[in-house]
C-alpha positions in Angstrom: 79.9 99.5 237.1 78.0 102.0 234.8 80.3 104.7 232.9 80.2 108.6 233.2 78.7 108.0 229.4 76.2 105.4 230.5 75.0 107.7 233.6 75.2 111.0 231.6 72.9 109.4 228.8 71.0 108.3 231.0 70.5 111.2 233.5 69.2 113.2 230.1 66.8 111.3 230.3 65.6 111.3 234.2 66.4 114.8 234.1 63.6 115.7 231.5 61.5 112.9 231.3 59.3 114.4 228.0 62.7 114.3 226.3 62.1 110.5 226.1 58.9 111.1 224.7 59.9 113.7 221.9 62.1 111.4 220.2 59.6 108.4 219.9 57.1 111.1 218.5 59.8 113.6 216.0 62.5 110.7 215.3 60.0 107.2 215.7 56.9 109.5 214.3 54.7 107.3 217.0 52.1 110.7 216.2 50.2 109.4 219.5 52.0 110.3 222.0 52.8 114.0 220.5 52.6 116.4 223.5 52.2 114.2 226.1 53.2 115.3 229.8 55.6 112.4 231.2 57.1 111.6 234.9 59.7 109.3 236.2 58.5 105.8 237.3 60.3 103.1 239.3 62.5 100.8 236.7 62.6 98.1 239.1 61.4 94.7 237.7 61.8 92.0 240.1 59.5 89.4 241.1 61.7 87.4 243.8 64.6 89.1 245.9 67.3 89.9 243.2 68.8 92.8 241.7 69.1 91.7 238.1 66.4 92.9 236.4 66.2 96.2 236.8 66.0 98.9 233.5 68.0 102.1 233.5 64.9 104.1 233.6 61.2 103.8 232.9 59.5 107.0 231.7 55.3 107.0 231.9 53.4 109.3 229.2 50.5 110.9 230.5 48.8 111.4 233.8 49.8 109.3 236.7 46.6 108.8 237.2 46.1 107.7 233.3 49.1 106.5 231.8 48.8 106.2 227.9 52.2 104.8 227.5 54.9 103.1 228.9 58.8 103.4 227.8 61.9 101.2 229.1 65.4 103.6 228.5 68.5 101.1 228.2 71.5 102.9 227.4 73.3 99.9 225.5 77.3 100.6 224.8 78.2 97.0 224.0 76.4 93.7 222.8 75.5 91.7 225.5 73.0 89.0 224.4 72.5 88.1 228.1 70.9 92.1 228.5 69.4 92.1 225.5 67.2 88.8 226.2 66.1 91.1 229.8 64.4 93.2 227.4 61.0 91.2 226.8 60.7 91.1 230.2 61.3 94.6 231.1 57.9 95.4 228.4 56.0 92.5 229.6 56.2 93.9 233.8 55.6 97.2 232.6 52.7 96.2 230.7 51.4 94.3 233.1 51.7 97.1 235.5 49.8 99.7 233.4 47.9 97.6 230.6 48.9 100.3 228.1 51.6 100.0 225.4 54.8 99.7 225.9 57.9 100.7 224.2 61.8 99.8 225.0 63.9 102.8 224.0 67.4 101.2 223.7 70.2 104.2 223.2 73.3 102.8 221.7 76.4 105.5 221.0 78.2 102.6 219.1 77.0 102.3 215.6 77.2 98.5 215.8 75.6 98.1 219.0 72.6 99.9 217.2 72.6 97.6 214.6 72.6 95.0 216.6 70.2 96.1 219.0 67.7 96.8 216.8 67.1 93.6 215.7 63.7 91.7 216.7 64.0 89.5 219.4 61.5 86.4 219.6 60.3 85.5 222.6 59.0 82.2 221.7 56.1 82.8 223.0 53.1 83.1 220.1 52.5 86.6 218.9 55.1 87.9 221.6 58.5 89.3 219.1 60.2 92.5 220.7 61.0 95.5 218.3 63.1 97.7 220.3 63.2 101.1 219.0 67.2 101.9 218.9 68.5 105.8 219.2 72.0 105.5 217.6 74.2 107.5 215.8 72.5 107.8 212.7 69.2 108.8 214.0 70.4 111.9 216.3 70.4 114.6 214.2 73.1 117.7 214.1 71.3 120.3 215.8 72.6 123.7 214.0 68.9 125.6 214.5 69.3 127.5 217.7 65.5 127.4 218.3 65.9 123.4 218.2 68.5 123.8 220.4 67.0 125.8 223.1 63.4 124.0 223.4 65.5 120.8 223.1 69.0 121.3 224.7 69.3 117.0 226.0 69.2 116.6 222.1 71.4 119.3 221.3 74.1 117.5 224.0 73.7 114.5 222.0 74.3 116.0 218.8 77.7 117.0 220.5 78.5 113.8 220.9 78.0 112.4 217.6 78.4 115.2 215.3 81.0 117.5 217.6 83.9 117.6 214.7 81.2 120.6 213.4 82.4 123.7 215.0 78.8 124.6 213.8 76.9 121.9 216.5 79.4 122.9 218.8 78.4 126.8 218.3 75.0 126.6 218.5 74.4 124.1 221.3 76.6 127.1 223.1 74.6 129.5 222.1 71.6 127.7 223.2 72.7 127.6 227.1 72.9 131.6 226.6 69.1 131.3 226.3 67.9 128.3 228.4 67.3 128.6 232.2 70.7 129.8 234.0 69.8 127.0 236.8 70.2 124.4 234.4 72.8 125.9 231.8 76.0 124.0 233.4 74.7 120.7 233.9 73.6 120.9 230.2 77.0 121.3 229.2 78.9 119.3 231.6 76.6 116.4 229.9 77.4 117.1 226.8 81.5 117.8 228.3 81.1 114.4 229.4 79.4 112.8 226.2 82.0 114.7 223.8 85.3 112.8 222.0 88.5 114.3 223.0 89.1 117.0 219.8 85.0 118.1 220.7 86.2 118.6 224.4 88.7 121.1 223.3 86.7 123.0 220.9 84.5 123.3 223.5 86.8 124.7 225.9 88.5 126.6 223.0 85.4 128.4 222.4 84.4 128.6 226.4 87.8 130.6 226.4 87.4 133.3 224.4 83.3 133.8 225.2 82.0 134.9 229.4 80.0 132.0 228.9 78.9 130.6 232.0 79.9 133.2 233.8 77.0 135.0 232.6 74.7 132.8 235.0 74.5 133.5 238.9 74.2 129.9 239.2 77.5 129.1 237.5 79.4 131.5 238.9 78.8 131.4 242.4 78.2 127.4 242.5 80.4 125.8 240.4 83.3 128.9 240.4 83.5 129.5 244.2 83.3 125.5 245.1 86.7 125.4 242.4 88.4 128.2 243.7 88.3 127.6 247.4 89.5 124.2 246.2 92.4 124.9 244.1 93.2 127.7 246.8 93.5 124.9 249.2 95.5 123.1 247.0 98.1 125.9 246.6 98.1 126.4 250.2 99.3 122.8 250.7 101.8 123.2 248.2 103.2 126.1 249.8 103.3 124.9 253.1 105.1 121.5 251.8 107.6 124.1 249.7 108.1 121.0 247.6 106.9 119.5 243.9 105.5 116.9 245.5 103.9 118.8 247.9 102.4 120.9 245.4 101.4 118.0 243.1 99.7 116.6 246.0 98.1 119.9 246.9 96.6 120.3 243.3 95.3 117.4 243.4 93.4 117.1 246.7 92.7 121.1 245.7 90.9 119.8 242.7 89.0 116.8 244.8 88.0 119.8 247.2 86.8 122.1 244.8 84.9 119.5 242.7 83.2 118.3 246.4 82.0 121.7 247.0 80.4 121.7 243.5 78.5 118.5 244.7 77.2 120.2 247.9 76.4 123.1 246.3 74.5 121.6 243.8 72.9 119.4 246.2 72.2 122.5 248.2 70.4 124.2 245.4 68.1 121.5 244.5 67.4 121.0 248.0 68.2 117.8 248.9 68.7 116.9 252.5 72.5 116.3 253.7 73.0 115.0 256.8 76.5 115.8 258.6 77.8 112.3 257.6 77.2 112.5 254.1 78.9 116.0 253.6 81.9 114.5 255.4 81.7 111.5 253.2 81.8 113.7 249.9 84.5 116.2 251.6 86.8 113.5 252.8 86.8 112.0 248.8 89.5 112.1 247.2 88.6 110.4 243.4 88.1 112.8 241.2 86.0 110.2 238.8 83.9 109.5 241.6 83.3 113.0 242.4 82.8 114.2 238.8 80.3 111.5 238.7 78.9 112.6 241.8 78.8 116.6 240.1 76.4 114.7 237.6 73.8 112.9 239.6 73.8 116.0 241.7 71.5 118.1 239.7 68.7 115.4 239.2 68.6 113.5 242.1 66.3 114.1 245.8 68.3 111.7 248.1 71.6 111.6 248.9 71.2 107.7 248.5 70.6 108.4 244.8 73.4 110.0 244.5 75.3 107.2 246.0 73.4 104.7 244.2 
């Protein structure tokens, strides 16, 4: 099962899909595909009824009509020769599908898995030897220009997650959400929440402390707030009524379950994706708070509640 790292990394992606194409241009310098508009395509690969070759997300430059360029996004946290060897496949049935080139994008948070996955992989077959281009550690830069920042705030979440022991990142990729669209401010920083080591995730909530940040956003407040607080309300109702630690342990918790399921709704809601009576029961009646923070993330990009389950 993917982890909250693998789907936030790769929901940065899917989110924005030009994001994918600004780093092959700025950190590959592939000059060609500077600028170029980009969409979501379908990142399933199979030629017979299976479900094992099938990329974490395919990215198109250009018009739909006109693709110039094709790019394959693995997010790679471990070396796994048996995923690595899907990789000349995943290029050769995109190519085949657009007869344009084709790039495999492999994002590794691991500074050995980007060693590794860089490496060329020969197909065997003449001519045919895989480069992959590899987005690790050392090539995301620390993103301390708050113009950067802004115009580019999937990078600047990134540059949380590798470079966060600089209160200076940190600062700036705040500052940033000040300025970028309040409608997509808190999903920017719950990625980059999510993405963050443990000392990162308390300067950030050191510094969220002692700024209004996001209460300054509409969105924030009345989305992600309310959902909490008639949560946690709930929660200490319970606890009352038990009039017992336990009870008020089990209250919190189920409180905090409540409040994060409203979140998902809400964001659902907002980005107008369909919810049928069954589903809002489904995400009501759950109780996991991994599951539903994972849920608080796919929320924002998805347009089925299937996705969302998926």
């Amino acid at each position: 099962m993917p982890s909250p790292e693998h789907d936030t990394l790769n929901l940065l992606f899917r989110s924005r899909p030009a994001f994918a194409v600004e780093i092959l241009a700025d950190l590959f310098e592939m000059e060609s595909l500077d600028g170029a508009m980009a969409h979501v395509a379908p990142a399933d690969f199979n030629d017979r009824l299976s479900v094992d070759f099938q990329a974490d997300s395919v990215i198109i430059a250009g018009p739909q009509h006109d693709p110039e360029h094709g790019i394959v996004i693995e997010i790679q946290q471990a070396i796994n020769e048996d995923k690595r060897e899907t990789w000349p496949r995943y290029a050769a049935a995109l190519w085949l599908r657009l007869r344009r080139p084709v790039t495999v994008l492999a994002v590794c948070p691991d500074p050995k898995v980007a060693a590794w996955a860089a490496k060329p992989i020969a197909t065997g077959l003449p001519g045919f030897t895989l480069t992959p281009r590899v987005l690790g550690p050392e090539a995301i830069p620390a993103v301390t220009d708050l113009s950067c920042a802004i115009e580019r705030p999937e990078l600047a979440a990134m540059s949380v997650m590798v470079h966060g022991d600089r209160p200076d990142v940190v600062e700036v990729f705040l500052a940033a959400l000040e300025k970028v669209d309040p409608e997509h401010a808190p999903q920017y920083y719950e990625y980059a929440y999510r993405l963050a080591s443990p000392a990162t995730k308390r300067l950030l909530e050191e510094i969220m402390t002692s700024t209004t940040w996001p209460v300054y956003s509409p969105f924030a407040k009345e989305h992600f707030y309310r959902g909490k607080e008639v949560g946690m309300e709930e929660g200490r109702a319970q606890g009352r009524e038990e009039g017992r630690e336990e009870g008020r342990e089990v209250g919190r918790e189920e409180g905090m379950a409540r409040g994060e399921a409203h979140c998902v709704l809400m964001l659902l809601e907002h980005h107008g994706v369909a919810v049928s009576e069954e589903v809002r029961q489904r995400i009501l009646s759950c109780n996991d708070l991994d599951q539903l923070a994972q849920w608080v993330l796919r929320a924002g990009a998805v347009t089925t509640t299937d996705e969302l389950f998926g």
